[in-house]
DRENTORKOL-3810 file (N, C-alpha, C; in nm, 4 decimals):
REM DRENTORKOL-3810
@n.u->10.2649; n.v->7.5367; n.w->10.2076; ca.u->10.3100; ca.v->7.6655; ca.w->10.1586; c.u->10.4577; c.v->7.6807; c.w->10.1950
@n.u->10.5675; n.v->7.7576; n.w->10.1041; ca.u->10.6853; ca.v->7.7746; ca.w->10.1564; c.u->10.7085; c.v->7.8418; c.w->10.2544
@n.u->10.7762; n.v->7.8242; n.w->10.3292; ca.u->10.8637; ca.v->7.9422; ca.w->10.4324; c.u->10.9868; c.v->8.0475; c.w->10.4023
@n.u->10.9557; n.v->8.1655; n.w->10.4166; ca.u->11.0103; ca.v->8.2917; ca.w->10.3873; c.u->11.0945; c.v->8.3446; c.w->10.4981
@n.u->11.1918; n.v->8.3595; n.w->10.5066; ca.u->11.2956; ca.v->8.4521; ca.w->10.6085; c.u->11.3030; c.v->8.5486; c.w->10.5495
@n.u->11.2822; n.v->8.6271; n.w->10.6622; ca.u->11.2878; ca.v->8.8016; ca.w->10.6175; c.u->11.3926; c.v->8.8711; c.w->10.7050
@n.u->11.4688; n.v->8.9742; n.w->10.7277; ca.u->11.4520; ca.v->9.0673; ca.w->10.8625; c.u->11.3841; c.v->9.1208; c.w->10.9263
@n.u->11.4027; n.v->9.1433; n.w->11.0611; ca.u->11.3545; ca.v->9.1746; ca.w->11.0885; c.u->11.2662; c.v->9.3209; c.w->11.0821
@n.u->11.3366; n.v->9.4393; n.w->11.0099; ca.u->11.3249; ca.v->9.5171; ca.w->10.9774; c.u->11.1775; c.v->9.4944; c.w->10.8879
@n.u->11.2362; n.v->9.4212; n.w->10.7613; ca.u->11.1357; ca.v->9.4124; ca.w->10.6550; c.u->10.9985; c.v->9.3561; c.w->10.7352
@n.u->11.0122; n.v->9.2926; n.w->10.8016; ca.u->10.8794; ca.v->9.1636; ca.w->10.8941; c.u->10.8083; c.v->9.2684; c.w->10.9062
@n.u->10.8657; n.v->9.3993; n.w->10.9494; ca.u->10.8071; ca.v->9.5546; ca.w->11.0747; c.u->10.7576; c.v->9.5711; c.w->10.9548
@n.u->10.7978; n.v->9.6147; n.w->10.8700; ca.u->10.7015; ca.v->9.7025; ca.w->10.7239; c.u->10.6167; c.v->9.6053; c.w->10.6786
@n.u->10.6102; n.v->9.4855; n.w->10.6778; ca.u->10.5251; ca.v->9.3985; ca.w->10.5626; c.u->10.3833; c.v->9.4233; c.w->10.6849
@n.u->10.4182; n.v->9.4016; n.w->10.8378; ca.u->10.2977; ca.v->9.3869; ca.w->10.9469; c.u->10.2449; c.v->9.5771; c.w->10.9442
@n.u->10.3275; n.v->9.6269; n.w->10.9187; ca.u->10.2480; ca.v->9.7525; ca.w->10.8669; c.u->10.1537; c.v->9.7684; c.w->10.7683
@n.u->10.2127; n.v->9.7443; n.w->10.6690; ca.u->10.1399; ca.v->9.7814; ca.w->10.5363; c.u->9.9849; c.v->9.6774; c.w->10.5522
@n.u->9.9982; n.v->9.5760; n.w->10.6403; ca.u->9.8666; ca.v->9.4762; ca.w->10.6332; c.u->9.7465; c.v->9.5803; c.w->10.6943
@n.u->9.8376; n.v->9.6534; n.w->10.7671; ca.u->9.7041; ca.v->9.7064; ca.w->10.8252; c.u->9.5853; c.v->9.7005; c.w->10.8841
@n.u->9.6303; n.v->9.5673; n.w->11.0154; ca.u->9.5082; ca.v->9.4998; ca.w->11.0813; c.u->9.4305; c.v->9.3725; c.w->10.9641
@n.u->9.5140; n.v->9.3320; n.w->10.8529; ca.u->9.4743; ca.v->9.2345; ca.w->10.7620; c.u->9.5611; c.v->9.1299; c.w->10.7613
@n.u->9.5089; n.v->8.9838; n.w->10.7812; ca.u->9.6022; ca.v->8.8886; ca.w->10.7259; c.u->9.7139; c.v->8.9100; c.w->10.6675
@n.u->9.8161; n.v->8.8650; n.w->10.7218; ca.u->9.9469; ca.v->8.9128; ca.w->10.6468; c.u->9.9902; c.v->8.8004; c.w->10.5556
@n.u->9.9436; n.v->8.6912; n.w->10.5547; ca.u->9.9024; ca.v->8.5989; ca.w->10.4466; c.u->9.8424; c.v->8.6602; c.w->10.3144
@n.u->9.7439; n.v->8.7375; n.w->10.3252; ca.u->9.6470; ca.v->8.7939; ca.w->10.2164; c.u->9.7306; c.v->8.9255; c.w->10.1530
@n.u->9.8115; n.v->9.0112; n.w->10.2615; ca.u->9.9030; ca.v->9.1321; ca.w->10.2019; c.u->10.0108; c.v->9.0497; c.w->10.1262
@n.u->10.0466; n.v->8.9395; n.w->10.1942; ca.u->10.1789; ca.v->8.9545; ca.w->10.1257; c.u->10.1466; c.v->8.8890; c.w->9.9454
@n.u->10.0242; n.v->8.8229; n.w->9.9222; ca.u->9.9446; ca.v->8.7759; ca.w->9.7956; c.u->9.9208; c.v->8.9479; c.w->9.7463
@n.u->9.8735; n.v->8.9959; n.w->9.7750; ca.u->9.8558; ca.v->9.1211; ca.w->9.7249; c.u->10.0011; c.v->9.1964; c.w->9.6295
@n.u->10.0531; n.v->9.1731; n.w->9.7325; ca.u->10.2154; ca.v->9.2662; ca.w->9.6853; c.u->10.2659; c.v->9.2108; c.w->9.5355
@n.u->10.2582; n.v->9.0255; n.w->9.5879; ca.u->10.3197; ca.v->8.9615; ca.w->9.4845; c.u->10.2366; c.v->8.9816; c.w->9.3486
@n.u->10.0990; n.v->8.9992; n.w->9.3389; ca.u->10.0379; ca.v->9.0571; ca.w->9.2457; c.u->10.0363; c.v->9.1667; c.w->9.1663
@n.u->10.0640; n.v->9.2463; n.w->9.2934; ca.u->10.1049; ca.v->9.3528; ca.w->9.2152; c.u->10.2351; c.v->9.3810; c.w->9.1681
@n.u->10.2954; n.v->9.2936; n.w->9.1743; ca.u->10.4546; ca.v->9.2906; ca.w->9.1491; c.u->10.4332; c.v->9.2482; c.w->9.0207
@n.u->10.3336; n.v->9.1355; n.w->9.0023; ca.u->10.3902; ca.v->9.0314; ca.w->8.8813; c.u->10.2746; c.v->9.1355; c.w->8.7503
@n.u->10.2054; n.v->9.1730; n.w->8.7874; ca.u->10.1416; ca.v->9.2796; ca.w->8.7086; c.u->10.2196; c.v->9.3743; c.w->8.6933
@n.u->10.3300; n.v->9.4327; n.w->8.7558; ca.u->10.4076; ca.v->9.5490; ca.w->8.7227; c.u->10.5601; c.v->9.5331; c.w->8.6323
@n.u->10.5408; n.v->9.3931; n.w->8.6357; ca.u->10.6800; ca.v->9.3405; ca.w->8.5933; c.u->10.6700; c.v->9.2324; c.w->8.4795
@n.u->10.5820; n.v->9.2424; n.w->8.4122; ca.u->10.5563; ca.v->9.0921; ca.w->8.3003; c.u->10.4998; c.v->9.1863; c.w->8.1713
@n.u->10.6603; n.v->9.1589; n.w->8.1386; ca.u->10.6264; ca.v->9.2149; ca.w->7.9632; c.u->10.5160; c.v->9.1788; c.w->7.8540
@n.u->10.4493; n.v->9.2502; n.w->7.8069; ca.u->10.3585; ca.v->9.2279; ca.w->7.7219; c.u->10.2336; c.v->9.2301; c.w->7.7689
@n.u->10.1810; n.v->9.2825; n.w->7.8858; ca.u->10.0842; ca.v->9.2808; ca.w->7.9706; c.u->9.9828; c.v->9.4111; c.w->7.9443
END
């Protein structure tokens, strides 16, 4: 899998939003919902 550099700042919000969940599995989540919110013709 690739490796991601973040700030540290952002690291604090992404381990938030997991919410006691794999932060492996949130951060698949986000990108989903990203690519569902952003792909014309959908």
């Amino acid at each position: 899998m690739p490796e991601i550099n973040v700030s540290e700042p952002l690291y604090r919000q992404l381990v938030a939003a997991s919410e006691d969940e794999d932060l492996d599995e949130t951060m698949w989540k986000m990108v989903g919902r990203y690519s569902r919110g952003n792909t014309p013709g959908d």
